[in-house]
N, C-alpha and C positions, 0 to 999 in steps of 0.2 A: 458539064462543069465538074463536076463529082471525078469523071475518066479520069480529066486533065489534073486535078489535083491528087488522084491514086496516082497516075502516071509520074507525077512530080517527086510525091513523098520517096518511089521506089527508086525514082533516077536516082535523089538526093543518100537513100539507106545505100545503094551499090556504089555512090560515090564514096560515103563515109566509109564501106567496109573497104573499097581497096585502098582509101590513105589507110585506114588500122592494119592492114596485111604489110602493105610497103612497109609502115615502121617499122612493124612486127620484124620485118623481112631486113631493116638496116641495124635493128638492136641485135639480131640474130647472126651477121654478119660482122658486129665491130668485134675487132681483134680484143684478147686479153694479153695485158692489161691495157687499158684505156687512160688509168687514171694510177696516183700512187698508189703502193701496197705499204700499209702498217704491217711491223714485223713489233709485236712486243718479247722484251726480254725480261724477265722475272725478277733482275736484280742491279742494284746501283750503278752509274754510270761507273767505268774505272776499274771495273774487278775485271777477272779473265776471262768471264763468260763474254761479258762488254765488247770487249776489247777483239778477240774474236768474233763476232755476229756483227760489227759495223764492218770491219775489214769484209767479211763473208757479204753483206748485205749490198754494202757499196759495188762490190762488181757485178750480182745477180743483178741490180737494177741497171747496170749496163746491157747486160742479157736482155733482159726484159724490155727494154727502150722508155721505163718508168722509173721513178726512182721508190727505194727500196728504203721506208723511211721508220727507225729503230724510236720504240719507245719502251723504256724502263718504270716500271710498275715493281717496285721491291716490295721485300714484305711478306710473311705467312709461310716462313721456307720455299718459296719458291712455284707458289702455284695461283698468283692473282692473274700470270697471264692465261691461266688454264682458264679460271673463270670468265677472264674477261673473251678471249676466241668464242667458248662456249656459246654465247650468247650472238655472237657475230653471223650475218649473214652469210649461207655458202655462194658466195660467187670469185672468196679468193682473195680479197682486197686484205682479210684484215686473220695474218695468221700469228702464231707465238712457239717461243721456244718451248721445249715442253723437259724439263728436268724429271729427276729422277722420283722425286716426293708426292711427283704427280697419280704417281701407280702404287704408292704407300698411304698416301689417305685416306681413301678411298674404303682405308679397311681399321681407321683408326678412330672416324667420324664420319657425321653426313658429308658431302662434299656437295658443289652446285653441278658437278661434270662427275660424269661415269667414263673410266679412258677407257674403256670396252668397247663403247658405242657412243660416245660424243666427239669423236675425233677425224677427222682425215690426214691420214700419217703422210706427209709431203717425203721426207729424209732424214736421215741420222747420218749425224756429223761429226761428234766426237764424245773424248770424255778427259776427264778434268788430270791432272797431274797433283792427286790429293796427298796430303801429308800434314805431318803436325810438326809447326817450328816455334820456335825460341829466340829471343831474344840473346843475343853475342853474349852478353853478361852472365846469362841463367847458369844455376850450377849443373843442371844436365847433362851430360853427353849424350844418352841415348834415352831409350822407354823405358829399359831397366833402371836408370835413375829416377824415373818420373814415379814408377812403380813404389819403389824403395822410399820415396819421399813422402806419397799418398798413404804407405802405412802406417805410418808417422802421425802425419798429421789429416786423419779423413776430412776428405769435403772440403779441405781448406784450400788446396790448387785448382787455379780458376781455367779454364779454357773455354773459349769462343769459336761460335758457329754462323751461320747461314739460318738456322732456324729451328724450334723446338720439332722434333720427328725429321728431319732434312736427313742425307746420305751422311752430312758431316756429323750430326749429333746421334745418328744411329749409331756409327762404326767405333767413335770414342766409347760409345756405354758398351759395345759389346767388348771392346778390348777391356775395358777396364772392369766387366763383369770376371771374364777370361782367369785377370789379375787377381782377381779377388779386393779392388779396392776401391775407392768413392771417388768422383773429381767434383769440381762445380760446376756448371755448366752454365754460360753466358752468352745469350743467343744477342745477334745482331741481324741486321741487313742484307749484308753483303761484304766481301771479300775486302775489300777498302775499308772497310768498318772495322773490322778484325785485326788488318794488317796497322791502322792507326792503335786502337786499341793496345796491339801487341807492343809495339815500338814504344808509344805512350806511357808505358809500364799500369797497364790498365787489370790486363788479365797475364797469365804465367804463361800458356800456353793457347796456340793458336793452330785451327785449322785452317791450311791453306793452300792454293793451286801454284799457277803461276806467278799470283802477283806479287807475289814476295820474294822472286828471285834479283832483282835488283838490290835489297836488301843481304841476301845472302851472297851475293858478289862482290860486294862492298867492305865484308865483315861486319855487318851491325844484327846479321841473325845466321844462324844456321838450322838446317831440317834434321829432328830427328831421323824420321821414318818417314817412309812414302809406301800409300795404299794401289801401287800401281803391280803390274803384274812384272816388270821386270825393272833393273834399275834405272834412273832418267840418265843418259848422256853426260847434262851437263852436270850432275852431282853423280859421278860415279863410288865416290865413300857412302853415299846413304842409302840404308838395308830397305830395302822390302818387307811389308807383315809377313812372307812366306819364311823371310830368312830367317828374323827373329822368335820363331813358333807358334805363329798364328796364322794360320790356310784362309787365308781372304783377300781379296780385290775387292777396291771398292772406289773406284773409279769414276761412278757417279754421269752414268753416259745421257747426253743429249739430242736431242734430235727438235725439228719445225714442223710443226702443225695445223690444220685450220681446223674450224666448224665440219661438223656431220655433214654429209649430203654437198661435197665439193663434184663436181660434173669429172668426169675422171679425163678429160682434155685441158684443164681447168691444173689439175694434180701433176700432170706431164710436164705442162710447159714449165711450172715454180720449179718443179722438180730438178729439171734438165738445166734452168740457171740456175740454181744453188749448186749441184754439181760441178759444172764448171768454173763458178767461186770458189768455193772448196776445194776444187783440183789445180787452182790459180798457183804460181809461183811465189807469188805476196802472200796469198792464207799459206803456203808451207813455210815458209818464213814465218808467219807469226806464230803457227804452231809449235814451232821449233824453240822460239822466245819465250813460248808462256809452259813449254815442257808437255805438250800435248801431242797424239797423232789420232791423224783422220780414223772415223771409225764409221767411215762408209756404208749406210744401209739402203738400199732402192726403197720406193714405198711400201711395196708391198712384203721384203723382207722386216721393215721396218714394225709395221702392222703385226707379223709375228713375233717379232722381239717384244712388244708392247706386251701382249697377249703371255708372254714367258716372262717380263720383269713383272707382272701385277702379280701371278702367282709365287713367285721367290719372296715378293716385299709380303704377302701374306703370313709364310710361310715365318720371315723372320720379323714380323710383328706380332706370330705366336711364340715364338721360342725367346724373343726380351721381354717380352709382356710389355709392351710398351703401352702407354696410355694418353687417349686426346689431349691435343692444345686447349682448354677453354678459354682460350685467346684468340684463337685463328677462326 
C-alpha cells in the first residue's frame, strides 16, 4: 500500500514538474511584445516633444505588431517620467522619454533615479529647436533689446519655462548672468503652456521649440534667438547664441529609456522599431515642421552620451551655482 501510494505521489510531482517546465518553456518562447508598450512622455499633450513621440510612437508599434501607447505625465521639469520607468518592471513594457534635466538633478537634490545605473538607454532621437520668442507686439528686436530693457528695469521682465533647473531655465540664467542682468522667471508645464501664456500677454518672453512656429508664420510672434548650433531653415534671419557672443548650444537632446536590467534582446528589438520610426518619411516631416533634426544615437552610443551629459550638467550646476527646487 505504502509502494502504490510513494509510486503515486512521484508519478503525480514528475507530472506537475513537466506542466511547470512546458510553461516555463511557452513563457520563454512568447515573442516580445506580447501586449501594449507605455511610452511615457514628460510633458503636456501638444508641445513639440508631444507631437514628435506619438508621430515616432505610432509607427514603432507597427514595427512591433503592439501598439505603442504614449502617456503624458508633466510636471517637475521634466523628469516624472524618469521616476515613474524607474520603478517599472525590466521586461520592456513600460519605457519613457528621458530629457535633458534628467542628468542635471541628480546633482542639485536627491532624485528617486540615478541615470548612471537605473536606466537602459533604448535610443536617442533628437533635440529641441530652442529659442526665446516674443510676442509680434513686443518692443524687442533682438537679445540686445531685452538686455537694454532688464537694465532698466531689473526683475521686472517675465519669461517662461518647462521648469525650475530644466535646459530652458538653465540657459536664460546663464545668458543673462553673461548680460549682467535679472529676468523673472515663470515656470510652467510645458510648451503649450508657455506658448498660451506668451500670446495671452501673460509673461514678456518665452521659451520655446517648435511650437510656436505657426505663430511666427502668421505674424503674431517672432524668435529672437535660437540656442541651436546653426540657423533653422525656416527662420533664416534669426541668429544663433554663437553669433550674437555667447559660445553655447543648448538644444536640450532627448532620447527613450526603460528600467535597469532590460534583457538586452528585449533593447534590440524597441530599439530597431524606433529607428525605423525615426528614419520614417512622416517623422522627417514632422521634424522639419517643429524645426528639429534626428539626432541619432544606437543604445549603446546612447549609454555614453548619458555618462558625458551627467558630467557637463555637473559641471554647469557648479559654475551658476544653481540651487534645488523645494517644490520638485
Amino acid at each position: 500500500m505504502t509502494a502504490n501510494i510513494d509510486r503515486r505521489h512521484l508519478v503525480q510531482g514528475l507530472a506537475a514538474a513537466t506542466a511547470l517546465t512546458a510553461l516555463g518553456a511557452r513563457a520563454q518562447a512568447t515573442p516580445f511584445p506580447s501586449r501594449p508598450v507605455t511610452l511615457v512622455v514628460p510633458f503636456p499633450a501638444g508641445g513639440a516633444t508631444d507631437s514628435l513621440v506619438r508621430q515616432i510612437a505610432e509607427l514603432a508599434g507597427r514595427e512591433l505588431g503592439q501598439p505603442v501607447v504614449v502617456e503624458n505625465k508633466p510636471g517637475a521639469a521634466g523628469v516624472l517620467g524618469a521616476n515613474h520607468v524607474v520603478r517599472a518592471a525590466p521586461d520592456g513594457y513600460t519605457l519613457s522619454v528621458l530629457p535633458e534635466p534628467v542628468f542635471r538633478l541628480p546633482h542639485l537634490q536627491k532624485t528617486a533615479f540615478d541615470p548612471m545605473n537605473d536606466f537602459s538607454y533604448v535610443i536617442h532621437l533628437s533635440g529641441y529647436a530652442l529659442g526665446i520668442a516674443v510676442r509680434n507686439d513686443a518692443p524687442w528686436r533682438d537679445w540686445a533689446g531685452v538686455v537694454a530693457e532688464a537694465k532698466k528695469r531689473p526683475g521686472q521682465n517675465s519669461y517662461g519655462t518647462t521648469g525650475i533647473n530644466g535646459t530652458m531655465h538653465v540657459t536664460v540664467e546663464e545668458m543673462a548672468q553673461r548680460a549682467g542682468v535679472r529676468l523673472n522667471h515663470v515656470p510652467y508645464k510645458g510648451e503649450s503652456e508657455i506658448i498660451a501664456a506668451l500670446m495671452g500677454g501673460h509673461i514678456d518672453l518665452g521659451v520655446t521649440a517648435g511650437g510656436i512656429a505657426p505663430m511666427v508664420d502668421d505674424g503674431r510672434a517672432r524668435v529672437l534667438v535660437l540656442w541651436t548650433a546653426r540657423r533653422a531653415p525656416r527662420w533664416p534671419g534669426v541668429p544663433t547664441l554663437r553669433e550674437i557672443g555667447i559660445d553655447m548650444v543648448a538644444n536640450s537632446p532627448f532620447g527613450i529609456a526603460g528600467p535597469k536590467g532590460l534583457p538586452p534582446a528585449v533593447v534590440k528589438t524597441l530599439h530597431d522599431a524606433f529607428r525605423k520610426a525615426l528614419e520614417a518619411p512622416a517623422t522627417r516631416a514632422t521634424l522639419e515642421r517643429l524645426n528639429q533634426e534626428s539626432a541619432y544615437l544606437d543604445s549603446e552610443a546612447y549609454a555614453a552620451f548619458a555618462r558625458e551629459r551627467y558630467e557637463t550638467s555637473r559641471q554647469q550646476v557648479q559654475r551658476l551655482g544653481l540651487k534645488p527646487n523645494a517644490q520638485q
